[in-house]
C-alpha positions in Angstrom: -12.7 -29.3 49.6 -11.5 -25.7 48.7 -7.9 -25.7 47.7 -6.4 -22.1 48.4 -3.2 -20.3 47.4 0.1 -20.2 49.5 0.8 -16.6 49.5 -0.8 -16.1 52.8 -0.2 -18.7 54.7 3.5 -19.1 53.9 6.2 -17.0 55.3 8.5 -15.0 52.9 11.5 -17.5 53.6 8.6 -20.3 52.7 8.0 -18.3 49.1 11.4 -18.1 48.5 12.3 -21.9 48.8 9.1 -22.9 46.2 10.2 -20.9 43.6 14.0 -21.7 44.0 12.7 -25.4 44.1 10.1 -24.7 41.0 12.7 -22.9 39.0 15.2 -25.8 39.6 13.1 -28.6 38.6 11.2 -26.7 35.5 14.1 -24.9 34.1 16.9 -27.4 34.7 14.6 -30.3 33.9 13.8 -28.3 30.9 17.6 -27.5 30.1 18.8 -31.7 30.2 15.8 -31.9 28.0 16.7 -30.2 25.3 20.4 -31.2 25.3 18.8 -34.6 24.8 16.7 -33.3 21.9 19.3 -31.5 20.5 21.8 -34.5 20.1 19.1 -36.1 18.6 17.9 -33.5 16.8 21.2 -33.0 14.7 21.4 -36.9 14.2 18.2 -36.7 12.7 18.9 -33.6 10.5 21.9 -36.0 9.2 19.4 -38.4 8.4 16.5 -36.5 6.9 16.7 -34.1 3.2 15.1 -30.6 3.9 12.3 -32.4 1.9 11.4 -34.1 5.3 11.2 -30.9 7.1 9.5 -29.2 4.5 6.3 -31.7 4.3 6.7 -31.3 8.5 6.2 -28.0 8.0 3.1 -27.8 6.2 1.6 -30.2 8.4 2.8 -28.3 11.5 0.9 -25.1 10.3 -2.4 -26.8 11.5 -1.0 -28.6 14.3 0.6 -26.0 15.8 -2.8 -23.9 15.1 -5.0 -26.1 16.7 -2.5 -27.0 19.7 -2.5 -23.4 20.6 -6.5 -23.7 21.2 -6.3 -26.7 22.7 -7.7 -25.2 26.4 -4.9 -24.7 28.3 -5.8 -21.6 29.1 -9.1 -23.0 31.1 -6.5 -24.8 33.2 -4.4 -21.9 34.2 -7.2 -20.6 35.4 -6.8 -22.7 38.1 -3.8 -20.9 39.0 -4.7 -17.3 38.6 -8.4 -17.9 41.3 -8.0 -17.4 44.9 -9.6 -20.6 45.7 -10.2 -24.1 43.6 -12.9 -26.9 44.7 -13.1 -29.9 42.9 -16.3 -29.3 41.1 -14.2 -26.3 39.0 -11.3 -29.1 38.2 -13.8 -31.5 37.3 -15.1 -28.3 35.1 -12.3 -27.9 33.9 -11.5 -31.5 32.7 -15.1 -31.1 31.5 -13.9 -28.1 29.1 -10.5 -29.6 28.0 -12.0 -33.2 26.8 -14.8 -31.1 24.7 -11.7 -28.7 23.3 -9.5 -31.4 22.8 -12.1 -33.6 21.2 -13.8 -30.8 18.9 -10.2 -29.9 17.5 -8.9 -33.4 16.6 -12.3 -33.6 14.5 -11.6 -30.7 12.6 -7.8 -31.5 12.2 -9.3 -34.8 10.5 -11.9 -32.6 7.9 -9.0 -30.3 7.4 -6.2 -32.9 6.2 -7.2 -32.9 2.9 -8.2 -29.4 2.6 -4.5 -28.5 3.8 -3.0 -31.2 1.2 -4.8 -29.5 -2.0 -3.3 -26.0 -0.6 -0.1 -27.1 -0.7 -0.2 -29.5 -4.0 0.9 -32.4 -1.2 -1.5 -35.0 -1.1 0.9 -36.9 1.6 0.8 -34.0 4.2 -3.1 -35.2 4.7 -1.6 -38.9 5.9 1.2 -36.4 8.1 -2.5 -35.0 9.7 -4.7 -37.4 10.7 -1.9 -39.4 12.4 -1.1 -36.4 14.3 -4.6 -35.8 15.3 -4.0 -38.4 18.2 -1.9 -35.8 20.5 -5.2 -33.8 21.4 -6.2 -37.1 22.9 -3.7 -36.6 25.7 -3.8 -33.2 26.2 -6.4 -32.7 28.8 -4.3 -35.4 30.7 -1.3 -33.5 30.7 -3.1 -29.7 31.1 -5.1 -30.6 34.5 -2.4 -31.9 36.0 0.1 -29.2 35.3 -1.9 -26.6 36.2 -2.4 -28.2 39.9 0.8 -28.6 40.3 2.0 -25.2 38.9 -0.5 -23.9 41.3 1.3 -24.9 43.9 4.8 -24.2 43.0 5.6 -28.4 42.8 7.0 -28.6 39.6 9.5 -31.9 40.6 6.8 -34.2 38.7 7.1 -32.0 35.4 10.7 -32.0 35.4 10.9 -35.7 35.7 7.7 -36.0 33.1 9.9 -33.7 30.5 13.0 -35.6 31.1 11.3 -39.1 30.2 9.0 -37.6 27.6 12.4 -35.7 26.4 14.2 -39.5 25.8 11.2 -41.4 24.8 11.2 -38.7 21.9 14.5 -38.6 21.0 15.2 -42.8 20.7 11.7 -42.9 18.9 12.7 -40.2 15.9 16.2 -41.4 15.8 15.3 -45.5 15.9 12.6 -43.9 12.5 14.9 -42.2 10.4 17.2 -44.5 11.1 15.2 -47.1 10.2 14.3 -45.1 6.6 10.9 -44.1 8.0 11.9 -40.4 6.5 9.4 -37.7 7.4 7.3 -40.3 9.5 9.9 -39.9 11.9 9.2 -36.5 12.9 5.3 -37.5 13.1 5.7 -40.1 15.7 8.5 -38.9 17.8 6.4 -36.0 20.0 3.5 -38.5 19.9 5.1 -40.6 21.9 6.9 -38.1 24.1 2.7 -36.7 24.8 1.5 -39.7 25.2 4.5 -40.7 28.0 4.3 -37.3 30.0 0.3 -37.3 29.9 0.7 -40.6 31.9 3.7 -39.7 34.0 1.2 -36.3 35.3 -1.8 -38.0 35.4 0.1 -39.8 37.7 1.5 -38.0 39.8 -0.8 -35.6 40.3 -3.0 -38.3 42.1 -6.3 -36.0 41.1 -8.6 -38.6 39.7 -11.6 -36.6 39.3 -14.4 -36.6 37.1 -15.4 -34.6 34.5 -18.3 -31.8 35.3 -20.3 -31.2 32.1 -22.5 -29.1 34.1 -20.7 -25.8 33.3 -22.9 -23.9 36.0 -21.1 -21.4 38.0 -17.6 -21.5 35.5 -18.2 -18.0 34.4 -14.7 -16.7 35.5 -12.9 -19.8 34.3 -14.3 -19.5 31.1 -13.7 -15.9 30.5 -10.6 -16.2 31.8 -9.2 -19.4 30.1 -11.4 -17.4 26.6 -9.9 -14.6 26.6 -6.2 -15.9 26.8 -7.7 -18.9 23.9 -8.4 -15.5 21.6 -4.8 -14.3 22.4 -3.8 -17.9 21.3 -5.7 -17.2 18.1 -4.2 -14.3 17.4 -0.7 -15.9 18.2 -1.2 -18.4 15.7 -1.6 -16.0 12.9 1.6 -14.1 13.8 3.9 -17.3 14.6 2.4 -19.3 11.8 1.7 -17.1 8.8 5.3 -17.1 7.1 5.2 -20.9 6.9 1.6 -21.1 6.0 2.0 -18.0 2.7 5.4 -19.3 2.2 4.2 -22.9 2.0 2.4 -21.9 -1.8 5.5 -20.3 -3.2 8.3 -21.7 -2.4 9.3 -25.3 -2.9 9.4 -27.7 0.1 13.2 -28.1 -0.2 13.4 -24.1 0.4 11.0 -24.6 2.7 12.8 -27.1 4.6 15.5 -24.6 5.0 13.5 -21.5 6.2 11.3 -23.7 8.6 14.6 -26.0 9.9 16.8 -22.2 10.3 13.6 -20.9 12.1 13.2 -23.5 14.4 17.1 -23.4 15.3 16.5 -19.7 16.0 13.5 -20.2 18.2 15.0 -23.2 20.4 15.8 -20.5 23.1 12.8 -17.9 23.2 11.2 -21.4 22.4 11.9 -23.8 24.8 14.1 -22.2 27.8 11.7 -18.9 28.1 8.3 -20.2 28.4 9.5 -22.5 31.5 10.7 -19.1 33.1 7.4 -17.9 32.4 5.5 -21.3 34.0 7.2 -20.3 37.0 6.7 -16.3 37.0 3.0 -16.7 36.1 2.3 -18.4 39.7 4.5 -16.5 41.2 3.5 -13.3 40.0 -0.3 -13.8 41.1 0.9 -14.5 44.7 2.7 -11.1 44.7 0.1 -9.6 42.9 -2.2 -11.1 45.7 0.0 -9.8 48.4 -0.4 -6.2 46.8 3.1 -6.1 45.2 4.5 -4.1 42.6 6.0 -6.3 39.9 8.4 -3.9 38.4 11.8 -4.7 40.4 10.8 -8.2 39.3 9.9 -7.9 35.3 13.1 -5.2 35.3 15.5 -7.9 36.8 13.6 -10.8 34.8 14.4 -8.7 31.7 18.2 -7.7 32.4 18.6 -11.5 33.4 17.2 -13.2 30.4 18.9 -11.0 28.1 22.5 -11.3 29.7 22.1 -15.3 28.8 19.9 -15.1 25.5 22.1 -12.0 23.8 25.0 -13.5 23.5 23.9 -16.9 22.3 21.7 -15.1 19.5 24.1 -12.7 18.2 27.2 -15.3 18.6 24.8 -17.4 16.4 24.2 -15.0 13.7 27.9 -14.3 13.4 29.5 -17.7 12.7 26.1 -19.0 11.3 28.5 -20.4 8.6 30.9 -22.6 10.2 27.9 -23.8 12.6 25.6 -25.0 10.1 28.3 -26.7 8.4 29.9 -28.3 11.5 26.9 -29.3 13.1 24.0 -30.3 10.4 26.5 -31.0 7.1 27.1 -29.7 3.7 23.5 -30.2 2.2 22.4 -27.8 5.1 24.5 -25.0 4.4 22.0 -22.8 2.7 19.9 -22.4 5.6 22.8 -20.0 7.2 22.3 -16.9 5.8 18.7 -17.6 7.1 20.0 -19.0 10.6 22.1 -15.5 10.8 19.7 -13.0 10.0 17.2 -14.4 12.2 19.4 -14.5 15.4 19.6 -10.9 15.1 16.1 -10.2 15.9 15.5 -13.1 18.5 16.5 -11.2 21.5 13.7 -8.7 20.9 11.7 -11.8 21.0 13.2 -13.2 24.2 11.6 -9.7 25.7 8.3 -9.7 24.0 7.9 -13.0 25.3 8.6 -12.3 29.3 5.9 -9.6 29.1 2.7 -12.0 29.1 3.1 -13.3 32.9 3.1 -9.5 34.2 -0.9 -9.2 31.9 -2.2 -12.5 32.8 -0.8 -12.7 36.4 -2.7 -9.4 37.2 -6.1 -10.2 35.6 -5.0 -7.6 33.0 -6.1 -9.9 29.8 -7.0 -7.5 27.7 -3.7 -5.5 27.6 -2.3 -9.5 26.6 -5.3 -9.5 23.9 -4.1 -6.2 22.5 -0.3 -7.0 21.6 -1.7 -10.5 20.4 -4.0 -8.6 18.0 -0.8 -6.5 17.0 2.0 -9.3 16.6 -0.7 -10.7 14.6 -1.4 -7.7 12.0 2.4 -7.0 12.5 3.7 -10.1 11.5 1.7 -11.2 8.8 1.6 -8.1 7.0 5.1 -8.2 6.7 5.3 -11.5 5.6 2.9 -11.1 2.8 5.2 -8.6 1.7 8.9 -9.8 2.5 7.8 -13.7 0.9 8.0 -12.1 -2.3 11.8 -11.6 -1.8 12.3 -15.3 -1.0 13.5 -16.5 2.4 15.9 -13.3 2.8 12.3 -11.6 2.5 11.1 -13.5 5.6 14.2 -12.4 7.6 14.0 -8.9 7.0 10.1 -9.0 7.3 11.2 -10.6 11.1 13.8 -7.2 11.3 10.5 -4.9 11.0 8.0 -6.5 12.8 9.9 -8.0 15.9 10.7 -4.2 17.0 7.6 -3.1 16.0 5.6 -5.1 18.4 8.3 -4.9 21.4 7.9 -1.4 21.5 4.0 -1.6 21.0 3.7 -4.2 24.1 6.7 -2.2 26.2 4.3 0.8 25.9 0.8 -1.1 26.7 3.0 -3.2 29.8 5.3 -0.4 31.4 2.5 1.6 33.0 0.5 -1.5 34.5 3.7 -2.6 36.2 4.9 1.0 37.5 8.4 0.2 35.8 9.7 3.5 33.5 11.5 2.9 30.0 14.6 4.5 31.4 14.5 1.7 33.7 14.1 -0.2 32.0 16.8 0.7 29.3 19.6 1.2 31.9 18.7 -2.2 33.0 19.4 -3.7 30.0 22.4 -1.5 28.9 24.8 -3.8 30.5 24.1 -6.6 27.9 23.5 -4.9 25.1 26.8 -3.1 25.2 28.7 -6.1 25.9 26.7 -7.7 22.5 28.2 -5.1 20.2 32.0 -5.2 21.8 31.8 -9.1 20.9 30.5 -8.9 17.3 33.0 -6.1 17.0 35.8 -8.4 18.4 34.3 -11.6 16.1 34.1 -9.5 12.9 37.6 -8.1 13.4 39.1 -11.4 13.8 37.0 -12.9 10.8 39.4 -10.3 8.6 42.1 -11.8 9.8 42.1 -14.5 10.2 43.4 -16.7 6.8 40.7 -17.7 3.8 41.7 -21.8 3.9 41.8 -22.5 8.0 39.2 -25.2 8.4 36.0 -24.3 9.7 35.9 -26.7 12.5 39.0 -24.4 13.7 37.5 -20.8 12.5 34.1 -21.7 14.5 36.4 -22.6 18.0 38.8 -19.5 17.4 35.3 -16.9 17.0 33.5 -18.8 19.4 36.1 -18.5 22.6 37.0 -15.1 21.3 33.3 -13.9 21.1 32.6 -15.8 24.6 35.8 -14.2 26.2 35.1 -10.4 24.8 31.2 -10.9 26.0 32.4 -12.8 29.5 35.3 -9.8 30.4 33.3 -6.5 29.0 30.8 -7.7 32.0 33.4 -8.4 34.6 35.7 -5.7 34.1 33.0 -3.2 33.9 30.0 -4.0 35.1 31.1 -6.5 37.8 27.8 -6.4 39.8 25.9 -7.6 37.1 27.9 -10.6 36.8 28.1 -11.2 41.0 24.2 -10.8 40.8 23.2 -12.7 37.8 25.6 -15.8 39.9 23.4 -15.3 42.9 19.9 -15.1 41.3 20.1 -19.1 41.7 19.8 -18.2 45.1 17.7 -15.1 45.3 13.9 -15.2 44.1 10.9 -12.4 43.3 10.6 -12.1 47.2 13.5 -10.6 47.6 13.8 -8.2 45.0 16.7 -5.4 45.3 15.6 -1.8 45.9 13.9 -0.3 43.6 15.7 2.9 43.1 18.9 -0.1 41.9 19.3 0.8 38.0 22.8 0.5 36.0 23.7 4.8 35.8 26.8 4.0 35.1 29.4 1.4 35.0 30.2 0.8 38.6 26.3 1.4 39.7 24.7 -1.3 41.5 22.3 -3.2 38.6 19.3 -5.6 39.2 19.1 -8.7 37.8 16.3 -11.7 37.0 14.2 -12.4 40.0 12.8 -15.8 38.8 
């Protein structure tokens, strides 16, 4: 049995309704599923010291690592081929239960290794434990990537929103319990091990694994080539915590890895959905001999009209929000929380790029900028960490920019989409950033020193939200008509591509997926 793409057997209307139905269910699925991890995210943070977090960080370094090569890439290539029998999924189980099984091994012969580089014997109990999510990785991988192939991602929501709650009780039941950093251990344990059944599942593909690795040439270039990216990706995402993890002590590390992972929940956790979505959808148009640049430039205007605002409102009353929302023993992880922010919206973008590379069989530009945000980031983080965490934040402020503009260039010509496309695309938002903060700031002076913070953080908050919410409608209305109808508009029906934001009444694209 040969199991073929949609693109040319559905109609454009037919397109349209999959991806309005895949980017419902993965990105509001995703959405209710963080709210629930957030509620119990801050009662855990109440709970927890930044002690907690720091010894979760240091184990986190090698689970992250290791997660990143945990095969998923052989799986989307199950996406990206025109056709898919059931000898390459049984391949490709074949590929993730070796993967999978090699890396838990070598988390095991590591945990003590990482312990003595740290000076914390306990983090090597934190890693063998955790060695028990690769076990239900290849359950959850083979099953996503059938389903993603076909735009059905119904299933996934539902698997995230259980996984999401099974999660959330089981951390907050721990620390409530006194189970301290354990907590944090067993909580996405059993969210993996809940959403590898639930897709299993429903993806009612019980096939057998294919040792014989005859005729998976493509897969496994493919699915290696975006591994080696992952490699590359660790170095740049993990490095700070991995060379900050010998100098500073695990309450300041607590701080910088809890601030960073409140900075990342967005480009974290809201974008890569987007991009589960755009990756299928992309090859179909790419298959159908379509030119992805209306749809990266209105992907890119989109996602930053929603993640702006959030990030720089963030950095701005970083104060009042760390205090209100994770308590007093938090509060020196603010300056931290607010110079980050700044520099996450350039990460938002660097992110959205990868679907346009991959989509296109164009791995190598994707290997290039991982190779760069690799030497990029860690560079700069060997050199800010010896300026403490403010060191790491400005280190973010250099390289962040750096490697936008390095994958911008490498990505732009691929996708026949100019820079001053581009730029008046995103105009619109970035504008209406800097009249906020300008608004927030000048309120800030005035308003009195003693007025609770509770209060200060609702007074900025509306006013930023209002400045931000009128500068679009007043003057660039389209852009805020558009981005309400992109719910109902999709990468098949793209505007025209001569549509760019010349000036403030000028008709302006918006996100396609």
């Amino acid at each position: 049995m040969r199991i073929s793409g949609a693109s040319e057997q559905d109609p454009p209307e037919g397109f349209r309704a999959r991806v309005r139905s895949a980017l419902a269910w993965r990105w509001g699925s995703q959405l209710v599923a963080q709210f629930i991890t957030w509620g119990s995210t801050i009662l855990v943070v109440r709970l927890l010291d930044p002690s907690d977090y720091g010894l979760f960080a240091m184990s986190q370094v090698i689970v992250t690592a290791l997660h990143f090569l945990n095969g998923w890439s052989f799986a989307s290539s199950l996406i990206q081929a025109d056709e898919v029998g059931e000898r390459d999924i049984g391949q490709v189980f074949a590929l993730l239960l070796i993967t999978n099984g090699s890396l838990a091994a070598i988390q095991l012969l590591l945990a003590p290794l990482v312990a003595g580089y740290f000076g914390q014997p306990a983090v090597a109990d934190l890693l063998r434990v955790q060695a028990l999510i690769f076990a239900m990785i290849p359950f959850t991988a083979l099953p996503t990537a059938l389903l993603a192939r076909r735009l059905e991602f119904r299933s996934q929501g539902i698997a995230n929103l259980v996984s999401a709650v099974t999660a959330a009780a089981t951390a907050l039941v721990l620390a409530w319990q006194g189970f301290g950093v354990w907590a944090l251990i067993y909580a996405p344990i059993a969210g993996f091990a809940v959403r590898a059944l639930i897709m299993s599942v429903a993806a009612r593909l019980w096939v057998r694994p294919v040792f014989n690795l005859k005729g998976a040439g493509r897969m496994i270039g493919f699915g290696g080539a975006l591994t080696l990216c992952q490699l590359f990706w660790i170095i740049q995402s993990q490095s700070d915590i991995f060379i900050a993890g010998r100098v500073f002590s695990v309450h300041d590390l607590g701080l910088y890895s809890e601030a960073l992972f409140l900075t990342l929940i967005v480009t974290g956790r809201f974008i890569p959905p987007l991009n589960d979505v755009a990756f299928p959808a992309y090859a179909e148009l790419h298959k159908a001999g379509r030119s992805l640049g209306p749809y990266f430039e209105r992907t890119a205007q989109s996602v930053l009209l929603v993640v702006a605002p959030i990030y720089i409102g963030l950095s701005l009353t970083a104060p009042e929000a760390i205090l209100v929302v994770f308590g007093e023993k938090w509060t020196g992880m603010a300056p931290i929380v607010s110079g980050l922010a700044l520099v996450m919206p350039l990460m938002a973008l660097q992110i959205i790029c990868s679907p346009t590379c991959t989509a296109t069989g164009k791995e190598r530009i994707y290997l290039a900028t991982s190779i760069a945000g690799a030497a990029i980031f860690a560079t700069s983080f060997l050199i800010g960490v010896q300026y403490g965490a403010q060191g790491l934040v400005h280190a973010w402020w250099v390289a962040a920019p750096l490697l936008l503009i390095f994958t911008l260039a490498l990505t732009l010509p691929q996708i026949d989409l100019s820079v001053k496309r581009l730029a008046q695309a995103l105009a619109p938002p970035a504008l209406a950033c800097l009249i906020m903060a300008v608004v927030v700031l000048g309120l800030r002076q005035a308003l009195p020193a003693d007025i609770d913070p509770v209060a200060t953080l609702g007074i900025l908050g509306s006013a930023g939200a209002a400045a931000y919410a009128g500068i679009l409608y007043f003057v660039w209305p389209d852009v805020v008509r558009q981005s309400i109808a992109m719910i109902r508009r999709t990468p098949a029906d793209p505007l025209p591509p001569h549509a760019s934001a010349r000036a403030p009444a000028d008709r302006t694209s918006t996100i396609a997926d």
